[in-house]
C-alpha angles and dihedrals in degrees: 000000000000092000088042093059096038092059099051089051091051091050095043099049087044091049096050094051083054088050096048097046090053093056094051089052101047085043093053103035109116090247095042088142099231093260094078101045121120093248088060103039091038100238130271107277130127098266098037076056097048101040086063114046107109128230104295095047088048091047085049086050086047099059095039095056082052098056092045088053089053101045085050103053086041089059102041093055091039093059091044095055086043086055095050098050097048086046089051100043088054091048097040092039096073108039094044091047087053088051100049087043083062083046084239092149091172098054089049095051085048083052088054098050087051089057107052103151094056115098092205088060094052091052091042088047094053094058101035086048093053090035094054089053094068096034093111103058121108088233139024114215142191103267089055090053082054094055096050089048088052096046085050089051093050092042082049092052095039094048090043083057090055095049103042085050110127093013094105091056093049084053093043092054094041086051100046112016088087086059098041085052083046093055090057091048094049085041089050100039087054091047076050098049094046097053090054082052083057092043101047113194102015130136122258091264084080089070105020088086090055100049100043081053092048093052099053086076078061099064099027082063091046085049102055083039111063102050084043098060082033090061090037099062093035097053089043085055099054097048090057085057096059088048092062094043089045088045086052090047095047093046089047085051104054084050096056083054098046086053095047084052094056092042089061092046096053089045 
């Protein structure tokens, strides 16, 4: 899909370099007929480009700058809840580690409601709260520890869901915006094509408008792709990485249960 796109990218904007220095070159000749000078067909720029697509070209546009939208304000809240995890675990890891160390196991699951946006919190506040329920108890037996172990697995998959939200539609625009933008450059070479067969005989400035027209929905679609892909990887990669920290969490807890319990047996 990468060297697909890529080489798309590579042939339009070839092509539209072509495109553009044959019109230069059919506008400035000493017999270019007034119809085709730069006053009367307004020139090659971006917006000379843009102000005239039709309809379909415009609809195609459309999608695309909504795509790219989306795929913006998912990044940017992703990163944010990403931030704030990683600030809070930092902050969470040590001074829960020091109270269960004191085996005040109050005082930790207090540490974890005032750091709700830590994924490491939510993980530490399952077990404690499942482990708590059964504190009293003369003995802890194996069932509890399974419990525990149970209440740490479903805080794990809850808080994966969080964090893999919006992900899908980053990979659904990186995958499908360059043929969305392909769609409007076949659509637009055909629209090209038809208007030479209209103006038979005529030069290639009579189409190099319309396809270089045609071939910005190309690029647009390039455009919206790639950071798209780019995020997409990165925040999957991140999320892996606080698998592995909520997995470890989760390990070092039941630990500390499994040694509380022998504890209790040996008193």
């Amino acid at each position: 899909m990468t060297i697909l796109t890529s080489l798309l990218g590579a042939k339009a904007f070839g092509f539209y370099m072509f495109l553009q220095n044959a019109n230069e070159a059919a506008t400035t000749s000493p017999g270019a007929s007034p119809a085709a000078s730069p006053a009367d067909k307004g020139g090659f720029s971006m917006y000379e480009i843009f102000k005239n697509l039709d309809a379909i070209a415009y609809t195609v546009v459309g999608i695309l700058l909504l795509m790219s939208v989306y795929s913006i304000a998912i990044m940017v809240e992703r990163y944010l809840t990403f931030s704030q995890a990683k600030k809070q675990s930092r902050e969470f890891a040590p001074r829960v580690a020091q109270a269960l160390k004191n085996d005040r196991i109050e005082e930790a699951i207090n540490i974890s409601d005032k750091h709700r946006r830590s994924h490491l919190a939510m993980v530490v506040n399952s077990g404690l709260q499942e482990f708590r329920a059964h504190e009293q108890s003369s003995e802890i037996s194996g069932e509890e520890i399974e419990a525990s172990k149970r209440a740490l697995q479903r805080a794990i998959a809850i808080k994966t869901a969080e964090f893999r939200r919006g992900l899908s539609g980053l990979a659904t625009i990186g995958s499908t915006a360059p043929f969305v933008g392909l769609f409007g450059t076949v659509y637009g070479i055909l629209h090209a094509f038809q208007n030479m067969k209209t103006h038979a005989g005529a030069g290639i400035e009579v189409v190099a408008g319309g396809i270089s027209e045609a071939l910005i929905t190309t690029a647009l679609g390039l455009v919206v792709a790639v950071p798209a892909v780019w995020l997409f990887n990165y925040f999957t990669g991140k999320v892996d990485s606080f698998i592995v920290e909520m997995d470890n969490s989760a390990s070092e807890l039941i630990d500390y249960f499994l040694k509380s319990r022998t504890r209790r047996l040996n008193a």
